[in-house]
C-alpha positions as CSV (number, residue, x, y, z in Angstrom):
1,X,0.0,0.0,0.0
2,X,1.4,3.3,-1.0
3,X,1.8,5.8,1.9
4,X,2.5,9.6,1.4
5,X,4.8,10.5,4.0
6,X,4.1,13.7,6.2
7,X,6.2,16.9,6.1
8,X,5.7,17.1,10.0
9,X,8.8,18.1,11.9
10,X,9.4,15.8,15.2
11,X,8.4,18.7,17.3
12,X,5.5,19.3,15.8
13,X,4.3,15.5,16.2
14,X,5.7,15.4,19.7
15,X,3.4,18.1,21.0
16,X,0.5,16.1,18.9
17,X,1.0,12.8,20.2
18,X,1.4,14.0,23.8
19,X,-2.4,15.4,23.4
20,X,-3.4,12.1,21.8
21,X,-1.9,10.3,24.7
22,X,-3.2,12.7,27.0
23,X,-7.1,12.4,25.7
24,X,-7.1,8.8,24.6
25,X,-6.0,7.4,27.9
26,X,-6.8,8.1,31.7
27,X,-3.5,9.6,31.5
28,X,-2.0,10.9,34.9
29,X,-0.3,14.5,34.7
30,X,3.0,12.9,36.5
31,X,3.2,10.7,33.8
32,X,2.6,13.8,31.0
33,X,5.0,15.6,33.3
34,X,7.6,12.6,32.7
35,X,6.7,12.2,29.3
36,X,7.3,16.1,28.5
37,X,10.7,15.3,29.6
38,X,11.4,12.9,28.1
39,X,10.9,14.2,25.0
40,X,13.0,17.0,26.0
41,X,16.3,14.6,25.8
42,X,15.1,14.1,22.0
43,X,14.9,17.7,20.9
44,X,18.4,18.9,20.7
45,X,18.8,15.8,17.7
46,X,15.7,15.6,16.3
47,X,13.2,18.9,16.4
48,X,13.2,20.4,13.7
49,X,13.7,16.9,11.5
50,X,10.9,16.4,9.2
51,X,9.8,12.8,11.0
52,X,10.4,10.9,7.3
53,X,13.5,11.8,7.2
54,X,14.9,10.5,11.1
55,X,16.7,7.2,9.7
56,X,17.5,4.5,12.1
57,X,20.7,5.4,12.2
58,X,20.5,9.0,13.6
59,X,17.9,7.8,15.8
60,X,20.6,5.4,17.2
61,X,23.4,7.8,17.3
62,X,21.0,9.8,19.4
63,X,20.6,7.0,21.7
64,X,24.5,6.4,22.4
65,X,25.0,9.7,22.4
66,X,22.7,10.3,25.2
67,X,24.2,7.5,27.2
68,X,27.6,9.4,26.8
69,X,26.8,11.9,28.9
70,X,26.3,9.4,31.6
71,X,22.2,9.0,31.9
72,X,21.4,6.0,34.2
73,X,20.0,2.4,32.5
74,X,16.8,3.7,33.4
75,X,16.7,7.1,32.7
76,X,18.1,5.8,29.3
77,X,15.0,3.1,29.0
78,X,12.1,5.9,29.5
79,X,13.9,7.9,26.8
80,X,14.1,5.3,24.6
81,X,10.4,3.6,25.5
82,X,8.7,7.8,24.6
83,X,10.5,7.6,21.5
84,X,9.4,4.5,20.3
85,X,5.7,5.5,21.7
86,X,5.6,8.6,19.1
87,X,7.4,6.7,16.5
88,X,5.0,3.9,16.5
89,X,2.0,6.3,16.7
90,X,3.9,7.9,13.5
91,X,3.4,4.7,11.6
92,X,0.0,3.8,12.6
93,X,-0.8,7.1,11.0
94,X,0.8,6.2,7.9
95,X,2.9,9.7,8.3
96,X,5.7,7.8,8.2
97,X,6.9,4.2,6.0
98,X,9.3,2.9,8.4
99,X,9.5,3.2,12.1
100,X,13.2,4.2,12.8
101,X,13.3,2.9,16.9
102,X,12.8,-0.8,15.5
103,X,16.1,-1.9,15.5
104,X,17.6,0.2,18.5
105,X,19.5,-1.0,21.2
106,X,20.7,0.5,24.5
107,X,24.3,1.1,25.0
108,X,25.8,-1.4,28.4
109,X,28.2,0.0,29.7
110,X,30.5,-2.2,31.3
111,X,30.3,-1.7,35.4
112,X,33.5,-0.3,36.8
113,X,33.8,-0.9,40.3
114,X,32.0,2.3,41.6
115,X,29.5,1.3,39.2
116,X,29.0,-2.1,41.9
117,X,29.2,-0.4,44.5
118,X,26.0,1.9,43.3
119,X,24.2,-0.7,42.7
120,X,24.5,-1.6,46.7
121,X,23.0,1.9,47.2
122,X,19.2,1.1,48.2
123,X,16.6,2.3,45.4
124,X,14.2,5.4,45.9
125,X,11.9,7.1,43.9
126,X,13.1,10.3,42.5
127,X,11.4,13.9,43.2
128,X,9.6,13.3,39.8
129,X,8.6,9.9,40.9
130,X,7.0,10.5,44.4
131,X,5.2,13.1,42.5
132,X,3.4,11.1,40.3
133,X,3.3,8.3,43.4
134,X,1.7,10.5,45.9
135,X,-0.8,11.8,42.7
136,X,-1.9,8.5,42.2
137,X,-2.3,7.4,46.0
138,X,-5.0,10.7,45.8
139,X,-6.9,9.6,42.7
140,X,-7.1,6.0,43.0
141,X,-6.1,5.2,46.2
142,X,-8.1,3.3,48.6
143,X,-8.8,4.3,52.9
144,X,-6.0,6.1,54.0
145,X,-3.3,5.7,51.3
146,X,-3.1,9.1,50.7
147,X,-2.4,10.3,54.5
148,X,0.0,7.3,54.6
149,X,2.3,7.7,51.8
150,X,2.2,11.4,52.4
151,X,3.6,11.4,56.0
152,X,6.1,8.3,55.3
153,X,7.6,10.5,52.2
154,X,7.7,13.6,53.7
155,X,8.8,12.9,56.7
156,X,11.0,9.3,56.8
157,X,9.5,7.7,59.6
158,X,9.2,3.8,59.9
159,X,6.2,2.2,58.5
160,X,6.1,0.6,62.2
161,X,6.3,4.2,63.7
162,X,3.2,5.1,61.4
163,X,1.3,2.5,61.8
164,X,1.6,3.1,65.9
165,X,0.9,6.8,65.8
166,X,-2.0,8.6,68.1
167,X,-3.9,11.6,68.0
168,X,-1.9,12.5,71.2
169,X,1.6,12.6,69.5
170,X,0.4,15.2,66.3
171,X,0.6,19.0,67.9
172,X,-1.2,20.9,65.7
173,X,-0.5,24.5,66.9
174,X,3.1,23.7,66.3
175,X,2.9,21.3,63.9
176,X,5.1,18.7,64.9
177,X,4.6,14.9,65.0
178,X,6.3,12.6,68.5
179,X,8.0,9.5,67.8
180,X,7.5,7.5,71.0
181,X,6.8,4.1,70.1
182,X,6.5,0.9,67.1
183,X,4.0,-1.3,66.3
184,X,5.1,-4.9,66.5
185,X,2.9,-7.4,64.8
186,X,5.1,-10.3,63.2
187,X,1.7,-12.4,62.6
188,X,-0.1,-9.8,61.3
189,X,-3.0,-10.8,63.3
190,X,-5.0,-7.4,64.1
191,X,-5.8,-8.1,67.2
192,X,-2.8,-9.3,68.6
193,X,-0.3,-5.9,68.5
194,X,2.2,-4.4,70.8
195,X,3.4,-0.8,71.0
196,X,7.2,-1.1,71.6
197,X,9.8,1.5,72.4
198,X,11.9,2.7,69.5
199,X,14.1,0.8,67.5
200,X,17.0,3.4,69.3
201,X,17.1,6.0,71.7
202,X,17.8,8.2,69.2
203,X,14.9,7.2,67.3
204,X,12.4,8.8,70.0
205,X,12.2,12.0,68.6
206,X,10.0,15.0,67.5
207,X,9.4,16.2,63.7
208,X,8.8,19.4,62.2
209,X,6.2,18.4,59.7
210,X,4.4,19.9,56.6
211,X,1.4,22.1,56.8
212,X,0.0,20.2,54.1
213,X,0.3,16.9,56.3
214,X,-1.5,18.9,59.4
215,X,-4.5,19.6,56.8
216,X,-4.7,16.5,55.6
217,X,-4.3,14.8,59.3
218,X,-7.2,17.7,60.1
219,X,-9.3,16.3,57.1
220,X,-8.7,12.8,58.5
221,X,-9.8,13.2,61.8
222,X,-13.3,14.7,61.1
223,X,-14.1,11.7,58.8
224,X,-12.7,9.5,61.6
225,X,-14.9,11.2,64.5
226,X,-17.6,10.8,62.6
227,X,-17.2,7.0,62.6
228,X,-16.9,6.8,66.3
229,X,-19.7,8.6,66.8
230,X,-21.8,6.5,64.9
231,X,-20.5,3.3,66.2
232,X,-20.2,3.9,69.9
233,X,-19.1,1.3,71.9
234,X,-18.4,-0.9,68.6
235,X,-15.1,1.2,67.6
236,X,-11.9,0.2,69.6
237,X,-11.2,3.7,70.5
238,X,-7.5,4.1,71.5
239,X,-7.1,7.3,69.6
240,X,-5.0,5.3,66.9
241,X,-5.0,7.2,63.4
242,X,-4.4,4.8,61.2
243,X,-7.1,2.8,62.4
244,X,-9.6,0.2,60.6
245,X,-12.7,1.5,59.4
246,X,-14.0,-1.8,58.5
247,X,-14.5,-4.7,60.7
248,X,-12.4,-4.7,63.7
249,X,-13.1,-1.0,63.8
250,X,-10.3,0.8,65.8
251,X,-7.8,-0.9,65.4
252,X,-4.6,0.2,63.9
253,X,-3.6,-1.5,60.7
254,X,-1.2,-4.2,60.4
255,X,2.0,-3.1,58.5
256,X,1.6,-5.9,56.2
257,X,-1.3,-3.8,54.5
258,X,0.9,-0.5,53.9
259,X,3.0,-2.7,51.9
260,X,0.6,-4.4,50.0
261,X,-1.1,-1.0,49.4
262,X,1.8,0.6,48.1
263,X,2.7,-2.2,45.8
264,X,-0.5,-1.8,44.2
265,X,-0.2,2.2,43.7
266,X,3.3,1.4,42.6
267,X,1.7,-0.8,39.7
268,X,-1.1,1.5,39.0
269,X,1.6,4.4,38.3
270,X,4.0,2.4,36.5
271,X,6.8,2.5,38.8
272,X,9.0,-0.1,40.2
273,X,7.4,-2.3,42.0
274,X,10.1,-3.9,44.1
275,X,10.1,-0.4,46.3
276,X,9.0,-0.9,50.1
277,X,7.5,1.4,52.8
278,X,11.2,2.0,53.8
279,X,12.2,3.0,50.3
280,X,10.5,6.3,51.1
281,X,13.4,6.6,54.1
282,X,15.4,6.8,51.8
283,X,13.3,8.6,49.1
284,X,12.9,11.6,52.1
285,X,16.6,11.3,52.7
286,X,17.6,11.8,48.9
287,X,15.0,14.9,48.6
288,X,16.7,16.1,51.8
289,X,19.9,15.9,50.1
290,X,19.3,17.5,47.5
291,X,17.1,20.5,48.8
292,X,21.1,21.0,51.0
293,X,20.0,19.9,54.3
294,X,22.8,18.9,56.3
295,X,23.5,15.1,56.9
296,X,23.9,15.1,60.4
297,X,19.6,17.1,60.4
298,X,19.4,14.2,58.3
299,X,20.1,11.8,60.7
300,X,18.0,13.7,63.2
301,X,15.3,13.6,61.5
302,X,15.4,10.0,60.9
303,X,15.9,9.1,64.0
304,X,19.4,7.7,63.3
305,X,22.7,8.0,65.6
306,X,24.7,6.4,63.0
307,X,23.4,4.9,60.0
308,X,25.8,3.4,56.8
309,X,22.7,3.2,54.3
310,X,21.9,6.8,55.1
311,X,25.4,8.2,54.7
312,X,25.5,6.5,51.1
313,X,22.0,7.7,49.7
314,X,23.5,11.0,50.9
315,X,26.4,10.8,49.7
316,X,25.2,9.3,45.8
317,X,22.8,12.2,45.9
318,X,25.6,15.1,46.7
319,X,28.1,13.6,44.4
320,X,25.7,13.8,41.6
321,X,25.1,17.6,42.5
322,X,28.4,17.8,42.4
323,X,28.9,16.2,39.1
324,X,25.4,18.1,38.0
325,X,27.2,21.5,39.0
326,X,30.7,20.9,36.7
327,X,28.3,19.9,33.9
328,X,26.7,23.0,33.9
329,X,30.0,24.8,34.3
330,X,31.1,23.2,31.1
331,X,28.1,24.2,29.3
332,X,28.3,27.5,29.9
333,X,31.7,27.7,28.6
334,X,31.5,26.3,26.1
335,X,28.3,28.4,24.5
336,X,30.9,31.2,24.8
337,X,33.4,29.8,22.7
């Protein structure tokens, strides 16, 4: 079949296809956001290309050269996977008679021994990430995803610590949160819980929290004194926030259920599923890092004395600032010359 190829530029069907995407789908604005870009990496090779004439081969020069400049195997992946999404809707238009991305590969590099010791470094979502993960717990998530995943990311307490706090510890003038105890619950049996002390001394501490997380804990409690109204004597009532609303009323929820919640948001929004409740430690320490907090308010904060996996997230994160920073020096430079 004979196809007349379009005299569209790649810009010009990049901004299209995002709006396709964007209507066709129940398409999340972190994932446009993420999308945008993407596409972003692809414009300094390809913009103002008419779309029929992007071989395979410049397509995959693009590709390695991208990789040069030292974007991670993932980053590197979503680049890719947006290109091949525009391409392929390219084709299905008939704008274009070949679909350049069909042969491309992905560079390896070969893993130097920092490279090793990365990968021990524990995986996080990135600011980009959390946004689209904490978007998704508000649209589809189910009774009290939201509050949770909010106050575990923003402010890198335990998923035991959570699921054992009370009305009593949140201050609300001052808006600080008490760490004073963790749930332990190895059966998961709801009924059968224990409030323990800290996992440290130094975890027994006091946080500085978010006024959007003193909103939404104010939201949380009218909905929640509601309940106890109307149940009465039925509810368990000791002041637990995080507590059942269904069967068992009152009590708090086991810790098993944050983590099977979260792997189902993670899913929903396309992220990696093999994050934890805990990655958002070290998802809060990385955003810390990165907004210049010191380490040692870090450790504060997370209610660490001394802490290995801590001092490397903060350390990966700083070094690529660092990196980030000569980058940009060399840039700048350079457009002078």
């Amino acid at each position: 079949m004979y196809v007349e190829e379009s005299n569209q530029t790649f810009i010009e069907f990049a901004n299209e296809w995002l709006k396709i995407n964007k209507d066709s789908k129940d398409v999340k604005p972190g994932t446009i956001r993420v999308r945008v870009h993407e596409i972003g990496k692809w414009l300094p090779y390809l913009s103002r290309l008419k779309l029929k004439n992007i071989t395979r081969k410049r397509y995959q020069d693009a590709l390695i050269d991208l990789k040069d400049q030292g974007y991670s195997d993932s980053t590197m992946s979503g680049i890719n996977r947006t290109g091949r999404m525009i391409f392929r809707k390219a084709l299905e238009m008939e704008l274009i008679k070949k679909d350049p991305t069909e042969f491309a590969y992905l560079k390896k590099d070969k893993k130097t021994i920092e490279q090793l010791k990365e990968e021990e470094i524990p995986k996080y979502l990135e600011k980009e990430e959390l946004a689209l993960f904490l978007e998704t717990a508000m649209d589809y998530g189910l009774e009290h995803d939201y509050l949770m995943f909010l106050i575990l990311s923003y402010t890198g307490i335990r998923v035991g610590e959570l699921v054992s706090l009370k009305w009593k510890d949140v201050d609300f003038v001052n808006h600080t949160i008490s760490i004073t105890k963790t749930y332990y619950n190895p059966n998961n049996n709801t009924l059968e819980y224990l409030l323990v002390t800290p996992k440290t001394k130094k975890s027994r501490r006091k946080i500085i929290v978010d006024e959007e997380i003193i909103n939404a804990l104010k939201e949380h409690k009218e909905v929640q004194d509601q309940i106890i109204k109307q149940l009465g004597d039925g509810y368990y009532n000791k002041d637990f926030i995080f507590a059942k609303m269904e069967r068992q009323h009152g009590y708090p929820i086991v810790i098993k259920t944050v983590q099977n919640r979260m792997a189902r948001l993670l899913s929903l929004a396309e992220l990696n599923t093999n994050l934890t409740p805990h990655s958002l430690r070290h998802t809060h320490t990385s955003l810390l890092a990165e907004a210049g907090v010191a380490l040692e308010q870090i450790m504060d904060r997370l209610g660490h004395s001394d802490d290995q996996i801590t001092k490397d997230v903060y350390l990966h994160v700083t070094q690529e600032m660092k990196k980030e920073a000569s980058h940009k020096f060399g840039q700048l430079m350079r457009s002078l010359r």
